[in-house]
N, C-alpha and C positions, 0 to 999 in steps of 0.2 A: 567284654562285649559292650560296655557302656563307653568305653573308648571310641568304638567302631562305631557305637550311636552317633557320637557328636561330630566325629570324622564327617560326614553326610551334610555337615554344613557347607564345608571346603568343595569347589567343582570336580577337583583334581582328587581327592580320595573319593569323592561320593562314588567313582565309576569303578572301582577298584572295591568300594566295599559293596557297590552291587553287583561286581562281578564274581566276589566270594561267593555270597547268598543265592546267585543265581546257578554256580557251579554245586553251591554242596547241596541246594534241593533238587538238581539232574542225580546227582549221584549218593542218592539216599537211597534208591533199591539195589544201584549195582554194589553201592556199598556192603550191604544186608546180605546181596549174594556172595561177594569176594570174603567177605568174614565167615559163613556158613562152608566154602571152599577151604580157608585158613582150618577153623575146627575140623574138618573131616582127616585133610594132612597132621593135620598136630596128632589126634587119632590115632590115624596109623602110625606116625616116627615110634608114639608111647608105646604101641603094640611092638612093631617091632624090636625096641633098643630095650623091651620087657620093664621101663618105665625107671631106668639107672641113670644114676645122677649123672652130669654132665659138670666137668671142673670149669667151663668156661661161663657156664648159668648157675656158679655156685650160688644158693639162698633163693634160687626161683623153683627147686623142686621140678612137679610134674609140668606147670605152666612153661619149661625153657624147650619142649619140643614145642609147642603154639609158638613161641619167639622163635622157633629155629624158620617152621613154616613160614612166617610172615617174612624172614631173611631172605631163605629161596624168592618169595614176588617180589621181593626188591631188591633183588640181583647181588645180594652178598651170602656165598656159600661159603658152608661153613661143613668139612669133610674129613674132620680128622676122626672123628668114634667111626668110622664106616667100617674100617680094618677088623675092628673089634669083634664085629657080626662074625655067627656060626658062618661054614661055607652055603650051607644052603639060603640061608638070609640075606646072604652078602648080594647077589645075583638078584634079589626079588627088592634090598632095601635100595639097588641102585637102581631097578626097576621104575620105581615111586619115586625116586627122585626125578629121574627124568620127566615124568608124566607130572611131578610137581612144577620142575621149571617150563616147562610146555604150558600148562595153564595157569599158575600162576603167574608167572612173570612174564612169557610172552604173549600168551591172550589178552588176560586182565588189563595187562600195563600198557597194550595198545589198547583195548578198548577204553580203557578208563584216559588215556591224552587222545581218542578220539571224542570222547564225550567232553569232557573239560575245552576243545575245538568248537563241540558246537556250539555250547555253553559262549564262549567268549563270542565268536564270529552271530550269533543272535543277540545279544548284548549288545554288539558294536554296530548292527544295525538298528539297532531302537535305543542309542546313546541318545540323543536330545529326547527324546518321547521320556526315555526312563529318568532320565535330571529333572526334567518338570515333574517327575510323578515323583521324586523324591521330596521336592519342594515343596509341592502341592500338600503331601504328607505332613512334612514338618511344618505347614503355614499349617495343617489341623492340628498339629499336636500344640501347637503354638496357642490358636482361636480359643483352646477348652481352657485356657488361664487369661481369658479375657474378661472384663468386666461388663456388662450394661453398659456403660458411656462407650469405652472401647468395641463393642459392637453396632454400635451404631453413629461411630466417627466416619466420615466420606474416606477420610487417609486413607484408612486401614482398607475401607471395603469401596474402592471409588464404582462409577456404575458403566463398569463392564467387562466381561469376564474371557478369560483365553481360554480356546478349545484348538486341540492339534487330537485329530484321527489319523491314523497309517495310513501309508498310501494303498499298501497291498498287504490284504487281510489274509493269513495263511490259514486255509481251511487245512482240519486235521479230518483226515481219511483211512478206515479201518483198511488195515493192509497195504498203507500206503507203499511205494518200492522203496529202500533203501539205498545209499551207498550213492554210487555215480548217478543211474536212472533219478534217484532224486535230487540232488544237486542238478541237473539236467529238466528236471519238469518245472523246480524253482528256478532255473535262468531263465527260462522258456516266460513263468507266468508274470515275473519282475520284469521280463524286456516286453510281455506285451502292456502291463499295466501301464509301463513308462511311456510307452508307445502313445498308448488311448491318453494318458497325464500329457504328453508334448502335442499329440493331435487336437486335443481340448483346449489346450493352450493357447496354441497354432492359429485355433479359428477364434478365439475369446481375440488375438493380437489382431488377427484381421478383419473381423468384424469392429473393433477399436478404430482399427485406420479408415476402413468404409464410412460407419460413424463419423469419424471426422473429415474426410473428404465431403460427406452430404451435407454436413452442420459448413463448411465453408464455400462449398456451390452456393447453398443457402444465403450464406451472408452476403456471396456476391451478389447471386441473383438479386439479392434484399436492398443493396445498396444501391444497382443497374435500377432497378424498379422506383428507388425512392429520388433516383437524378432524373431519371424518366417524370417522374411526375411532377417533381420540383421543377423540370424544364416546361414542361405543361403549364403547370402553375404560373408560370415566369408569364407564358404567352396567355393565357390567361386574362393577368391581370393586366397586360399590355392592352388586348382587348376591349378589357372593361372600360379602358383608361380611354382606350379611343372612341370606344362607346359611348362614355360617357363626354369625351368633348363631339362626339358628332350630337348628342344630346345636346350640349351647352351650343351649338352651333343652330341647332333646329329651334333651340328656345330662343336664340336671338333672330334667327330667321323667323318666328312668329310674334316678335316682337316687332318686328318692320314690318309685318304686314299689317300687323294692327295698327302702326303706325302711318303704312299706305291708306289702309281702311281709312282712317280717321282723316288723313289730307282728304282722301277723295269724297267722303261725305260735308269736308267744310265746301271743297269746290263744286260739288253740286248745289251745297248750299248755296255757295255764293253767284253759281249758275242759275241757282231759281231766280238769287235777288235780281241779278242781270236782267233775266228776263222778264221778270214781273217789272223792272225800272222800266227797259226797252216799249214794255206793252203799252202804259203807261206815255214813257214819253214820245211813241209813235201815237196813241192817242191823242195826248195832248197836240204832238204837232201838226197833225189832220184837222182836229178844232180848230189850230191857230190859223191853219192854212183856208180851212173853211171860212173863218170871219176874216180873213183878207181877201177871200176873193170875195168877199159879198161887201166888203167894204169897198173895194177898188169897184166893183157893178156900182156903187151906190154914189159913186164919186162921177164913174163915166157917165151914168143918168146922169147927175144932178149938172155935168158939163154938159152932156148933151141940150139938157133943159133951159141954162143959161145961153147957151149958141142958140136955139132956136127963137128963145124970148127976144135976142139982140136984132137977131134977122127980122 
């Protein structure tokens, strides 16, 4: 047994020694029945053969009809004391035998390689499920010879843990049907499980792709939207630029005019002086003109006055 323990390290025995353990605890009651079947045949052969030795189980006494019985379920007979029987025994002891090979060895020994079928075929669908729970096992049987430091190393224990559920949970049902009908309700509830597992699937893949279809609309749109305003931008600052020289133009257009301003206030000025000179010197030459002609009267008298003195 402690062979078989350590076997369970290796992948390749551990399915094999779970398939032992999983086979002899199915067949621990039919066990318990088929031996209770074996004692009640042993029973009668001792009854019948009146409990006389047998030369071929010599040194096993009473126990070699229980060995004969358990021959009968495992298909080696064994028929030679039969003859020996009274005539009225003979008829009743080949009686029990037949009813022995009927159920032991043809009932029993189908049932017992149907059960060891199913044993195997539920095993072989919860192969990986049951190697990690093998593992699982041995990394506890392992943990309880750990130390303090060693439980509390990252290595050992890093931070995150594997979890695997069945896909399809077999509920157990009083009276459920046996034989085909159940093999038939398990196809039945493993193709819908699988069904609802690929339709879940199905929509997780296509909702993926819608997702990513949206996220890449997105980026175009994102992209369209950020040339778009970059292009804006562009005219923009074209804009501003000519804004800003129609600005630079208006400044120098109110520089000229301040500039006009300024001539036109020197030339009015010098328009005042003009005409304050002109006033002035049409004043002055009204005077001048005035004392010449009062000069020129003053001369014509004074000629006058000399002509008249001479006459």
């Amino acid at each position: 047994m402690k062979l078989f323990f350590f076997l369970r390290i290796y992948e390749g025995f551990s399915f094999l020694v779970q398939m032992l353990a999983s086979v002899f605890k199915d067949l621990k009651y039919f066990l318990i029945f088929f031996i209770i079947f074996i004692i009640q045949f042993g029973i009668i052969f001792l009854v019948l053969f009146k409990a006389q030795d047998i030369d071929e189980y010599n040194g096993m006494n009473k126990l070699a009809y229980f060995l004969m019985a358990f021959r009968i379920s495992s298909g080696d007979f064994q028929l030679d004391d039969f003859h020996s029987q009274e005539n009225g025994l003979v008829i009743l002891t080949w009686l029990i035998w037949l009813i022995a090979v009927m159920t032991l060895y043809i009932v029993f020994m189908n049932f017992i390689i149907a059960v060891i079928s199913e044993s195997y075929e539920r095993v072989m669908q919860k192969l990986v499920a049951e190697s990690y729970r093998v593992k699982a096992n041995m990394i506890v049987e392992r943990e309880r010879f750990f130390t303090k430091d060693d439980l509390e190393n990252t290595k050992y224990f890093p931070s995150y843990i594997v979890v695997r559920r069945p896909l399809n949970a077999v509920i157990k049902e009083d009276g459920e049907w046996q034989g085909f009908i159940k093999d038939l309700k398990y196809t039945i509830r493993t193709t819908a499980v699988k069904s609802k597992a690929d339709i879940i699937q199905n929509s997780h893949l296509i909702n993926r792709e819608l997702d990513e279809k949206m996220n890449r609309l997105n980026q175009e749109n994102s992209k369209k939207l950020d040339d778009q305003i970059k292009g804006f931008e562009t005219k923009f600052v074209g804009l501003d630029t000519k804004v800003d020289g129609l600005d630079t133009k208006v400044v120098g257009l109110d520089t000229k005019v301040d500039g006009l301003n300024t001539n036109v206030l020197k030339i009015q000025d010098d328009m005042e002086f003009l005409k304050t000179s002109l006033t002035q010197f049409i004043q002055n030459y009204k005077s001048v003109t005035k004392n010449l002609i009062l000069k020129q009267q003053r001369i014509s008298y004074s000629q006058f006055s000399i002509f008249t003195y001479v006459n």
